[in-house]
N, C-alpha and C positions, 0 to 999 in steps of 0.2 A: 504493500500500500504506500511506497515511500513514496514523494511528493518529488518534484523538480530540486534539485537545489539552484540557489543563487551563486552569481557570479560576483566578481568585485566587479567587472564592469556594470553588471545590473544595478548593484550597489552603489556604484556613483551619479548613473543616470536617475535615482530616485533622490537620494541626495541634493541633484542639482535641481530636478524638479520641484522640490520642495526649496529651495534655496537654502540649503543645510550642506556644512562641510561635510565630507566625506568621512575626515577620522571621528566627530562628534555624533554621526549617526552610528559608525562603526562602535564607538561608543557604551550605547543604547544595546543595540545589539548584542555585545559580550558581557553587557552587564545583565540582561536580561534573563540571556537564554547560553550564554559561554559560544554564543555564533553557531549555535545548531536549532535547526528548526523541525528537523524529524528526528526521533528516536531510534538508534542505527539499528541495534538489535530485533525491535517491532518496526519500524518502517511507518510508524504515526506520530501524530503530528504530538512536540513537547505540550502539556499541559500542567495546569498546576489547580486543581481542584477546593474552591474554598466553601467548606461547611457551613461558617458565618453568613454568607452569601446567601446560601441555598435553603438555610433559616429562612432567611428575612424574605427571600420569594416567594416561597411555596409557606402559603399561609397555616394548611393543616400536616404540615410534614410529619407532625407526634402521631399523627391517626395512621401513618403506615409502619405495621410492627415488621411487614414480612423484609421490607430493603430498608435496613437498619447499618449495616458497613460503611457507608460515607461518614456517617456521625464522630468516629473512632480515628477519624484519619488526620495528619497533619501533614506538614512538608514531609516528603519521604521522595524516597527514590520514582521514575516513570512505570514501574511495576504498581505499586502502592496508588499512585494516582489514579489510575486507567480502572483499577479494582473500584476505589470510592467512587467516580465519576461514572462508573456503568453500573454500580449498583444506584447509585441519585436518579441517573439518567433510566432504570427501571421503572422508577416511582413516579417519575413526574420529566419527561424528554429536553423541553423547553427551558425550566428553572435550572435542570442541571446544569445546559450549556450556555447557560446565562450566565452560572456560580462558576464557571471555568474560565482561565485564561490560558490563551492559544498560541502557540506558536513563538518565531523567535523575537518578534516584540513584546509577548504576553497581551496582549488586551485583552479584558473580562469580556465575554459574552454579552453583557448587560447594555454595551455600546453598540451594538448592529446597527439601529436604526440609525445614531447621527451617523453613523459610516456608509451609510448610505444604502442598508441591507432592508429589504421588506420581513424578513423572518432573521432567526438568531442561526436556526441551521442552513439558512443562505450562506450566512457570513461563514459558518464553519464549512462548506461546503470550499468557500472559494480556498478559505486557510489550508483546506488538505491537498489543494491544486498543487502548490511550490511555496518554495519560500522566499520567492519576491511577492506574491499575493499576500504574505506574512507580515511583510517590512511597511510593505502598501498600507496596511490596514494598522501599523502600528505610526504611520506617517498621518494617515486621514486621522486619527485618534490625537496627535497631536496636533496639527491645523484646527482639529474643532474646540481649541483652548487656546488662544488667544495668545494667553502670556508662558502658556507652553510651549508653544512655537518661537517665539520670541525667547525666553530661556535658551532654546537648545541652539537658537542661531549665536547668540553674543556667549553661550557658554556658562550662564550663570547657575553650578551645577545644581547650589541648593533650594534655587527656585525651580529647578525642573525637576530634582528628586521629590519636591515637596507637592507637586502638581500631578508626577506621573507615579507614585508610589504612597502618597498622602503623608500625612503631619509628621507620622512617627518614623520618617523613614531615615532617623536618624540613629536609630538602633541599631540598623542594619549597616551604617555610613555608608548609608545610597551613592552618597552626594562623592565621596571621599574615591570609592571605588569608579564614580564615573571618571572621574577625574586621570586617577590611575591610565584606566582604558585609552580617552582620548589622549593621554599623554604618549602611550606606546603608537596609535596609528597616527599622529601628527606630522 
């Protein structure tokens, strides 16, 4: 099921499209997802599976006892993911892949629509194509933010950590590790 991979020349053509350096998208990219966008071993696409999420969606998620494995799960390896996310995706197709982010930009499910998608498994559908469709949709995800786009053009990492990964994303030194990255592809 593997997807296309991307090229560095694709990579700079989306880049420029967006009016984005090349080593600050490259960036994003390795920070995201370590510059893979399928899982070599399954051939599907990187996910990251969030419970919290799939709470807050699926309003009566307690009333199903039989797909109960998502609950239990946290960051873990793409084995671990793929289990919670298709047990979710048992119970309720739409909220799961809403609770999930895709590929090698990560963007949550829950964005389709500004991205220009009529359904959530549109979007997932184009994400399993390649992974310039990936970058794509993690590029339209930052255009539809304003001062995210603007962040990632002038560099300013801990507004764009704060915008593409939320408040806390200081735990993790979002901001720190971008930095890192676009210093190696510069």
């Amino acid at each position: 099921m593997t997807g296309q991979k991307i090229t560095t020349d694709q990579i700079k053509a989306l880049a420029a499209s967006y009016g984005i350096e090349y080593a600050a998208l490259m960036a994003v990219i390795t920070v995201e997802s370590s510059g893979v966008g399928f899982n070599p071993p399954t051939g599907k696409p990187i996910i990251r599976f969030e419970p919290t999420w799939f709470k807050r969606l699926k309003a009566d998620w307690q009333k199903d006892t039989q797909h109960t494995t998502w609950q239990n799960t946290g960051v873990g390896n793409q084995a671990a993911q793929w289990l919670a996310f298709n047990n979710a995706f048992a119970s309720d197709p739409d909220d799961a892949m809403k609770s999930t982010s895709i590929g090698m930009m990560q963007v949550m499910g829950f964005h389709y629509r500004e991205l220009g998608f009529t359904t959530v498994g549109a979007m997932w559908d184009y994400a399993k194509v390649s992974e310039a469709n990936q970058v794509d949709l993690g590029l339209r995800f930052i255009k539809s933010i304003p001062a995210l786009l603007i962040a990632l053009k002038v560099k300013n990492w801990k507004t764009f950590a704060y915008y593409y990964n939320g408040e806390n994303y200081r735990v993790n030194r979002y901001d720190e590790h971008l930095l890192t990255a676009y210093n190696k592809f510069k």
